[in-house]
MIRO-472516 format. One record per residue: residue number from 1; chain; y, z, x of N, C-alpha, C in turn. Coordinates in Angstrom, 2 decimals, m for minus. Last residue first. Layout:
<nodes>
> NUM_A_Y_Z_X_Y_Z_X_Y_Z_X
...
</nodes>
This chain:
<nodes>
> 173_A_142.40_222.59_83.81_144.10_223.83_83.51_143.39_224.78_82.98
> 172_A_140.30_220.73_85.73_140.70_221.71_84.11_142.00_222.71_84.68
> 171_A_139.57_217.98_86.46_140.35_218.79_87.17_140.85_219.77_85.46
> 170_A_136.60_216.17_87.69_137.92_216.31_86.49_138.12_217.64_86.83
> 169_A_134.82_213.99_88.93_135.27_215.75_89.16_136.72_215.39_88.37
> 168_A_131.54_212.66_87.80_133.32_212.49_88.07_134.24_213.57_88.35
> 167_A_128.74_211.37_88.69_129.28_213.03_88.63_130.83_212.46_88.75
> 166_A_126.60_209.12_87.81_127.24_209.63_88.55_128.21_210.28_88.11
> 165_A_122.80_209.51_88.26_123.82_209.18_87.48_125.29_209.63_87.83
> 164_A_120.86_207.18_90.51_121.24_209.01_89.76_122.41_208.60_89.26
> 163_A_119.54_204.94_90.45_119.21_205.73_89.41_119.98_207.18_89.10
> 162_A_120.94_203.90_92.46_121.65_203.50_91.61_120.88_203.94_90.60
> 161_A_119.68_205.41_94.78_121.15_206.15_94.48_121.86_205.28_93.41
> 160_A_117.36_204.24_94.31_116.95_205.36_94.10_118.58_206.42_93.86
> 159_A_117.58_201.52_95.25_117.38_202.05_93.96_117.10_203.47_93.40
> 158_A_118.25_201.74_97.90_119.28_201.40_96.56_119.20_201.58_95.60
> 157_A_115.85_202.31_98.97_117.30_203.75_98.96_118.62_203.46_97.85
> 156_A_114.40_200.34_98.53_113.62_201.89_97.81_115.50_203.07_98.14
> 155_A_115.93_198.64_100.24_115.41_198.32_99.22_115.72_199.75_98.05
> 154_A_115.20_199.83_102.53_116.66_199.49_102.04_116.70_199.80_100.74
> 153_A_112.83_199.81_102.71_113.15_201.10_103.42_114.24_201.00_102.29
> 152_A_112.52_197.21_103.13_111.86_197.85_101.67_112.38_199.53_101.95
> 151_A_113.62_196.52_105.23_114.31_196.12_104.10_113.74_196.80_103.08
> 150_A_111.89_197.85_107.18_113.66_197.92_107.09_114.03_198.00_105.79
> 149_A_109.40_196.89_106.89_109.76_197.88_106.52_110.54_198.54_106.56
> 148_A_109.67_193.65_105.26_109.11_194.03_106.35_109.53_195.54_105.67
> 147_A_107.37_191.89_102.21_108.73_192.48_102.94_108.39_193.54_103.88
> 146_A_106.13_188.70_101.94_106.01_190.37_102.01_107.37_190.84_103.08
> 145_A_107.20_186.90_98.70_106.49_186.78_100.00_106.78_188.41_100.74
> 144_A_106.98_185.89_96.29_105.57_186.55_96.43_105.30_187.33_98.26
> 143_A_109.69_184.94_96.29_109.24_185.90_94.88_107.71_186.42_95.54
> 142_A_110.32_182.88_97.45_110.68_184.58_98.50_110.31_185.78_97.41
> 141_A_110.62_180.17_97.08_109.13_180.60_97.63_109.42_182.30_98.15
> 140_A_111.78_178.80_95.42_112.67_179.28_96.78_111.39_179.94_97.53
> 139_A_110.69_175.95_93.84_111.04_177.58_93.97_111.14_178.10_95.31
> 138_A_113.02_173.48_92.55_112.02_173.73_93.29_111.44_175.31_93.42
> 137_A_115.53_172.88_91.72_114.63_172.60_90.75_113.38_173.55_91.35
> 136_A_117.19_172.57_93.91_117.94_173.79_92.73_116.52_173.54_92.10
> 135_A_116.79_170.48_94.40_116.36_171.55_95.64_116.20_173.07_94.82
> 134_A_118.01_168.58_93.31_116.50_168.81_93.02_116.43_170.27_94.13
> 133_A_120.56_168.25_94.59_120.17_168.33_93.49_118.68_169.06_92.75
> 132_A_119.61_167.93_97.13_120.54_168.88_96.83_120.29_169.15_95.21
> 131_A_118.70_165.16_96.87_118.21_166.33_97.58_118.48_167.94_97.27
> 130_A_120.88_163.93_95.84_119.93_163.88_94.83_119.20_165.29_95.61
> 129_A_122.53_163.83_97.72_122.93_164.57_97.28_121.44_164.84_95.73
> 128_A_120.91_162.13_99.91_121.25_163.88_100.12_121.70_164.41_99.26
> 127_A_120.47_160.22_98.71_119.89_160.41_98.73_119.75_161.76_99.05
> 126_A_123.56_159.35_99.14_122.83_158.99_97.66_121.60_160.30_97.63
> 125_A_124.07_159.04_101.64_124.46_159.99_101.13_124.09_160.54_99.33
> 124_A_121.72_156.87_102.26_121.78_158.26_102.78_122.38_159.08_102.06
> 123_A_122.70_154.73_100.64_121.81_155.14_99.97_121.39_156.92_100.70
> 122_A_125.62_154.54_102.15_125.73_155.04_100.65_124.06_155.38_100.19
> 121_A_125.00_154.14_104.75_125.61_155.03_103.97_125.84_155.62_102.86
> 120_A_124.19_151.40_104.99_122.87_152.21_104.92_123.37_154.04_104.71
> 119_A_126.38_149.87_105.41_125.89_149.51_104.54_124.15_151.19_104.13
> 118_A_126.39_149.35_108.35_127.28_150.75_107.81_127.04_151.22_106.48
> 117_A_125.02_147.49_108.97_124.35_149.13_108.95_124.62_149.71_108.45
> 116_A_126.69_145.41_108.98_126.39_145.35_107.97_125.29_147.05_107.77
> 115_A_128.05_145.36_111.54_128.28_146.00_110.38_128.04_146.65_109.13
> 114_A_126.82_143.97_113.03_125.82_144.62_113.27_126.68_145.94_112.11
> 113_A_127.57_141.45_113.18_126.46_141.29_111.33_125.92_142.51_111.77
> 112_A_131.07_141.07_113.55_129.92_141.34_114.08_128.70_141.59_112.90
> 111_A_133.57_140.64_112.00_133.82_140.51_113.19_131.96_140.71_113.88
> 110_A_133.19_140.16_109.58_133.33_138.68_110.27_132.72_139.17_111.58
> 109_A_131.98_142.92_108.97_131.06_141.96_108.85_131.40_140.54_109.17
> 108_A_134.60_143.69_108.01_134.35_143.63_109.82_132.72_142.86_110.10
> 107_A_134.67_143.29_105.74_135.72_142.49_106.43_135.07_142.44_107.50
> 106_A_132.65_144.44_104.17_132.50_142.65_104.39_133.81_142.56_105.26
> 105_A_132.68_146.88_104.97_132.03_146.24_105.46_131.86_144.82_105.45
> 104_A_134.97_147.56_103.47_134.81_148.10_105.06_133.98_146.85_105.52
> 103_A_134.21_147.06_100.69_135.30_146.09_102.03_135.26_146.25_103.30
> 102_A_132.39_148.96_100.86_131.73_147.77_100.58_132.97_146.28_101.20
> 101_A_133.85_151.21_100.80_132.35_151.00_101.71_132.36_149.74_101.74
> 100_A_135.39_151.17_98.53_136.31_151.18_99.70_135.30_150.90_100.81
> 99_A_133.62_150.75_96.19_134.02_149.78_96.50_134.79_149.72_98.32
> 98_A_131.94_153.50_96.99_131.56_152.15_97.28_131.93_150.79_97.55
> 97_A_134.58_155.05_96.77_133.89_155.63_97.39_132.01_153.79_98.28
> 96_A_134.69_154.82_93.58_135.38_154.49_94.61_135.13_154.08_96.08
> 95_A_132.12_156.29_93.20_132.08_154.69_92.80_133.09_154.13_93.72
> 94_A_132.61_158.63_93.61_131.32_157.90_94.55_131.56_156.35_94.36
> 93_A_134.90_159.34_91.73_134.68_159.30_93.69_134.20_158.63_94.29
> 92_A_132.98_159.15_89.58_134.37_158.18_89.82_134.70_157.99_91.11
> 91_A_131.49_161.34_89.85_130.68_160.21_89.86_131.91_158.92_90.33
> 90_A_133.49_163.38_91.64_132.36_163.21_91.23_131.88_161.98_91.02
> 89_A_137.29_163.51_91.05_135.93_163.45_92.06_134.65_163.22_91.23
> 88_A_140.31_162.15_89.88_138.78_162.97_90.23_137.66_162.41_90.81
> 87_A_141.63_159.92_89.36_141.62_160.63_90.36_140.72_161.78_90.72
> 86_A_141.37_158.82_86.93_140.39_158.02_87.98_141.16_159.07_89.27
> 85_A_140.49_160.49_84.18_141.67_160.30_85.57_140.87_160.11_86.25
> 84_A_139.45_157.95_81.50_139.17_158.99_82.39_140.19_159.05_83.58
> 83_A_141.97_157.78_78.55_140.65_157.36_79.55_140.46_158.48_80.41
> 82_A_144.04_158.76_76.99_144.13_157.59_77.77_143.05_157.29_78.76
> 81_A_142.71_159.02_73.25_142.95_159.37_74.55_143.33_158.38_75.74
> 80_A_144.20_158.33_71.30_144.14_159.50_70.92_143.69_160.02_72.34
> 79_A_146.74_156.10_69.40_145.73_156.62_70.71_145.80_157.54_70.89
> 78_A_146.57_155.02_66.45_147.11_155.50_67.20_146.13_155.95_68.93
> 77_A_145.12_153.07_64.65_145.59_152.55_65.89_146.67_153.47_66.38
> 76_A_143.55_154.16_62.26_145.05_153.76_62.55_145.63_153.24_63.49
> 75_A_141.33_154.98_63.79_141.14_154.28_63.22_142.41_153.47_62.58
> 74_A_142.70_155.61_67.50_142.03_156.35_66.29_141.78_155.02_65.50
> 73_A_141.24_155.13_70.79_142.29_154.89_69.46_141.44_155.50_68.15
> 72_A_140.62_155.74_74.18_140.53_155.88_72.64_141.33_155.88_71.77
> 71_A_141.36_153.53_77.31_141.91_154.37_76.29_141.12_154.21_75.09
> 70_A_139.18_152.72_79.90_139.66_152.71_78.80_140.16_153.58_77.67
> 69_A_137.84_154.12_82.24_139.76_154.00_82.38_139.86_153.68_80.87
> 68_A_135.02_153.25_82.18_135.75_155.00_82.08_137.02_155.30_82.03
> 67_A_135.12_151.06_82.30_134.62_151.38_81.35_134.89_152.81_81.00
> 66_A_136.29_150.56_85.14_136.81_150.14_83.35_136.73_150.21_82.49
> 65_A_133.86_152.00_86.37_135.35_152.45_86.37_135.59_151.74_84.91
> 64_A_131.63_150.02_85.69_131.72_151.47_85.60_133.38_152.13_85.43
> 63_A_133.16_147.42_87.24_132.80_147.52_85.63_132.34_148.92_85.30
> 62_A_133.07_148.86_90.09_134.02_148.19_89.06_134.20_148.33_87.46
> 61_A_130.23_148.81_90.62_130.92_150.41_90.40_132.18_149.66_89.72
> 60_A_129.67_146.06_89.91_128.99_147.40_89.30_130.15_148.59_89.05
> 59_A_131.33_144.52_91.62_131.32_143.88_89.99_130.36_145.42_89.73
> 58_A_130.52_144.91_94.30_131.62_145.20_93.79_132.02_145.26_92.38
> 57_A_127.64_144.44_94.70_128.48_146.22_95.21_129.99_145.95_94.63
> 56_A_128.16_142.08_94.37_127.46_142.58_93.46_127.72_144.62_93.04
> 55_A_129.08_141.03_96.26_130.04_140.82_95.44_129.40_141.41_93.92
> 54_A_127.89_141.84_98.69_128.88_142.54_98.29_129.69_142.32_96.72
> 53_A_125.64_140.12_97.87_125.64_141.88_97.39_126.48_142.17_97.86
> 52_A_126.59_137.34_98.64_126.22_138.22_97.06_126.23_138.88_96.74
> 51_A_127.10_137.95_100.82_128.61_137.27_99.93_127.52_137.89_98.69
> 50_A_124.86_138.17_102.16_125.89_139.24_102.14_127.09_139.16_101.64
> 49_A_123.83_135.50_101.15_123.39_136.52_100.83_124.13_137.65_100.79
> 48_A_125.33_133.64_102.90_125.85_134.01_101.61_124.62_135.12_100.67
> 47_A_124.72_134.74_105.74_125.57_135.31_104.67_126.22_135.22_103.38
> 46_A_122.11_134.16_105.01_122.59_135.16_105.31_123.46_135.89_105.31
> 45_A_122.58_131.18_106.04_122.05_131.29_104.26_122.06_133.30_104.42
> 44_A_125.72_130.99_108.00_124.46_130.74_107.52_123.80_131.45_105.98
> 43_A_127.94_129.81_109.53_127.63_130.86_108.77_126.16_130.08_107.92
> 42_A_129.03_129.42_112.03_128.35_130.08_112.24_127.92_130.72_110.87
> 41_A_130.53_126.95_111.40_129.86_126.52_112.11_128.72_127.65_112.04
> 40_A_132.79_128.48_110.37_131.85_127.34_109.43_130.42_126.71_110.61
> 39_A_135.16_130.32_110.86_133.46_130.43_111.94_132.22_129.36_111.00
> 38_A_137.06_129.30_109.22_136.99_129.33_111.01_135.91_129.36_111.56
> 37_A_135.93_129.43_106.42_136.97_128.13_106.75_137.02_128.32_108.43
> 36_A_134.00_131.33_106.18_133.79_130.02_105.58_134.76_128.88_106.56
> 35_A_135.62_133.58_107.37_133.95_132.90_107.62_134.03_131.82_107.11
> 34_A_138.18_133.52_106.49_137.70_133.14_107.65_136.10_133.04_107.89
> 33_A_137.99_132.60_103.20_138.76_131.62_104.48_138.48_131.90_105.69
> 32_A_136.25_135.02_102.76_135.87_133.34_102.53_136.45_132.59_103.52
> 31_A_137.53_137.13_103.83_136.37_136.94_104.07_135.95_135.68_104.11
> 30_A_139.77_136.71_101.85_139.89_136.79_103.85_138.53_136.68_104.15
> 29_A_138.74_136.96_98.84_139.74_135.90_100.09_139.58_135.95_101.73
> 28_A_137.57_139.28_99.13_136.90_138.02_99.07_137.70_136.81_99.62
> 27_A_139.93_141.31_99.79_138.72_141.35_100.73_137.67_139.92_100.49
> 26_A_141.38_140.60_97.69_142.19_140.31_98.55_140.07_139.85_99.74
> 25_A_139.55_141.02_95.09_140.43_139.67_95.18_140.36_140.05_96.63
> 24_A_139.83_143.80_96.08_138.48_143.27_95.32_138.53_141.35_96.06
> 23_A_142.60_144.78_95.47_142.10_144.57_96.67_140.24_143.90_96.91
> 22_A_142.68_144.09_92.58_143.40_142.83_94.08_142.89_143.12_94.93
> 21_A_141.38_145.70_91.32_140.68_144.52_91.44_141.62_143.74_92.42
> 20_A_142.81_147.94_92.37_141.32_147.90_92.58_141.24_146.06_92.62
> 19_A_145.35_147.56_90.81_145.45_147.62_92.17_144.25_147.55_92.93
> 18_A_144.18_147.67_88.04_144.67_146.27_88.70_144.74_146.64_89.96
> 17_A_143.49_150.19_87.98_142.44_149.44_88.04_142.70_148.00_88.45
> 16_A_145.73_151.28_88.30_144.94_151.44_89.16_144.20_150.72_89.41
> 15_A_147.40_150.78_85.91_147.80_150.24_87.43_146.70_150.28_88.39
> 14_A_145.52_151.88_83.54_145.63_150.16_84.45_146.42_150.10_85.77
> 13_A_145.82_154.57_84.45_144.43_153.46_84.71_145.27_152.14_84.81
> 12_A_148.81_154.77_83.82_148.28_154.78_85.19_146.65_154.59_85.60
> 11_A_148.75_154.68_81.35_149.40_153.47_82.38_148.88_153.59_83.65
> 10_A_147.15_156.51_80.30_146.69_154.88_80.50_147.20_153.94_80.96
> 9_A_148.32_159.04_81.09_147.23_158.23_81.75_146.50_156.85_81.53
> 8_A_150.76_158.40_79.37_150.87_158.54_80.67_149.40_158.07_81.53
> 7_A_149.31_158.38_76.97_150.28_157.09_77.50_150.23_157.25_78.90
> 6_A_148.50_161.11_77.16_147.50_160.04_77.00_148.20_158.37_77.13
> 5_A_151.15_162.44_77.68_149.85_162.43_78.89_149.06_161.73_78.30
> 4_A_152.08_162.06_74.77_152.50_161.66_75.78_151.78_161.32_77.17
> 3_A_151.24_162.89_72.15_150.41_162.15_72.82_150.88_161.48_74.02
> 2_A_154.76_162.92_70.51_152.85_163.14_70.93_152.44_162.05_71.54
> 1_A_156.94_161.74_70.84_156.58_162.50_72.01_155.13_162.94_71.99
</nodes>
């Protein structure tokens, strides 16, 4: 019975990660047979360009995940952890988060190449959160700047009733 939740979560990476790579599989299939095999007439050196970097948007955050689903073993070959829960958020999210972007867009990329925009989501949201990030780095600029005469009014009354010291009324027999 030890080490139960570390069995538990490594069955459930691999299911996951197999259920990832079919739909991986599935979106290159339908894509190929119908661009390639119905609209052959309309496909050009363009899209096998957009056959590359999706298939490049897909083999990254992928190989990231598998690399974070793998279970730790001890030197005995017991296992000591079952990987990362690919159900959290944060970097695992975002990766998700690309592959589910990246079918979006090669499927309906049959239906029109004006899909391929949708594609300009991930470096936006990339780019807001780095924003966010760094924003924390920067200085808020309110350390030098002048205060009106409400707030310093305010100010000078808070500190002046959190200098007196305070009086408890206790009750004597």
């Amino acid at each position: 019975m030890a080490n139960q939740g570390a069995k538990k979560r490594k069955e459930e990476n691999t299911r996951h990660m197999k259920n990832l790579l079919r739909l991986i599989i599935a979106c290159n299939v339908i894509y190929l047979l119908v661009r390639v095999g119905i609209f052959h007439s309309t496909f050009k050196w363009g899209h096998w360009a957009g056959l590359i970097l999706t298939s490049l948007a897909y083999i990254i955050p992928y190989q990231q995940l598998d690399r974070m689903s793998k279970p730790a073993y001890a030197e005995n070959g017991e296992l000591l952890d079952g990987g990362f829960d690919m159900s959290t958020g944060g970097v695992c999210g975002y990766l998700h988060d690309v592959i589910y972007v990246t079918c979006f867009v090669q499927l309906t990329s049959i239906i029109s190449e004006k899909f391929w925009y949708i594609y300009l989501v991930i470096p936006a949201f990339a780019t807001y959160q780095a924003w966010g990030f760094l924003k924390g780095f920067l200085p808020q600029g309110s350390e030098g700047a002048e205060e009106d005469e409400k707030s310093r009014k305010k100010r000078e009354k808070m500190e002046k009733k959190a200098s007196r010291g305070k009086f408890v009324k206790t009750r004597t027999r």
